[in-house]
BAKOLLUM-314661 format. One record per residue (C-alpha): z, y, x. Coordinates in steps of 0.001 Angstrom, whole numbers, padded with zeros to 6 digits, always signed. Each point is the difference from the previous one (the first is absolute). Layout:
N
ZYX ...
//
This chain:
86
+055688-026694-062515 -002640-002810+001126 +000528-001452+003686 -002862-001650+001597 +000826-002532+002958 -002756-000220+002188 -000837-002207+003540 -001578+002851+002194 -003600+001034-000701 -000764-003798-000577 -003342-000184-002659 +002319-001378-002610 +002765+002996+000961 -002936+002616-000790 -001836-001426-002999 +003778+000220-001704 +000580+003544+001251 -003140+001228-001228 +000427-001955-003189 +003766+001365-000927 -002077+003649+001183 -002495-000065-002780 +002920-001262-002378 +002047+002762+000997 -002972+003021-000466 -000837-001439-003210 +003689+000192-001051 +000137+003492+001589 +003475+001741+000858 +002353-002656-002032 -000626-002610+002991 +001964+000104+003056 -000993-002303+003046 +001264-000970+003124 -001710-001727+002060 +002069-002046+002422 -000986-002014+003223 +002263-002968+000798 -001257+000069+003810 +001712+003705-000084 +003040-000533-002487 +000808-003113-000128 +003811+000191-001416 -001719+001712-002968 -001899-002976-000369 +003298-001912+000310 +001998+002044-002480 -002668-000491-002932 -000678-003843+000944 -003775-000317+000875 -000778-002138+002287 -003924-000266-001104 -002434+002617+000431 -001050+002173-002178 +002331+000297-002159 +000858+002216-002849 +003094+001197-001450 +000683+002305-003057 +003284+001010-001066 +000649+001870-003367 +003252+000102-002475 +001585-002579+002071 -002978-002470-000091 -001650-001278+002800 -004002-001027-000112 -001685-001831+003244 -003594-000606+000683 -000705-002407+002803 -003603-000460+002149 -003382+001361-001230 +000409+003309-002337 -003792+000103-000255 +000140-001076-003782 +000545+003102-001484 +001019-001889-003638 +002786-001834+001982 +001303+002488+002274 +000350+002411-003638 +001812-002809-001359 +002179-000279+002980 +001475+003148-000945 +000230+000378-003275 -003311+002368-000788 -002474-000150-002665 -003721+000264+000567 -000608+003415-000467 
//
């Protein structure tokens, strides 16, 4: 499961949304994403600890990744969690 932590539909909200989107078609059915507004839910927000926007969080076996500000960089946001170039 990736979470994505987004502002509204602020430019640097969007560019991260559409970024984590390619990631996830190119990864096909193994990625799950929710995409989460802290404007709307804010005590999820709370409950994971952001407090800066976007931000992304990966859990797997117990081990938690985070990716703050610009996922752009394709190279860093696959290191973020864990994947190879393909």
């Amino acid at each position: 499961m990736i979470r994505l932590y987004i502002s509204g539909a602020t430019p640097r909200s969007t560019r991260a949304v559409e970024a984590l989107k390619a990631l996830a078609e190119e990864l096909g059915e193994s990625c799950e994403v929710e995409i989460i507004d802290v404007y709307q839910q804010a005590a999820r927000a709370r409950q994971d600890n952001v407090l800066v926007t976007p931000t992304l969080i990966e859990r797997s076996r117990g081990a938690v990744r985070r990716l703050v500000g610009d996922l752009s960089d394709s190279r860093r946001l696959r290191a973020a969690l864990g994947l190879a170039k393909v």
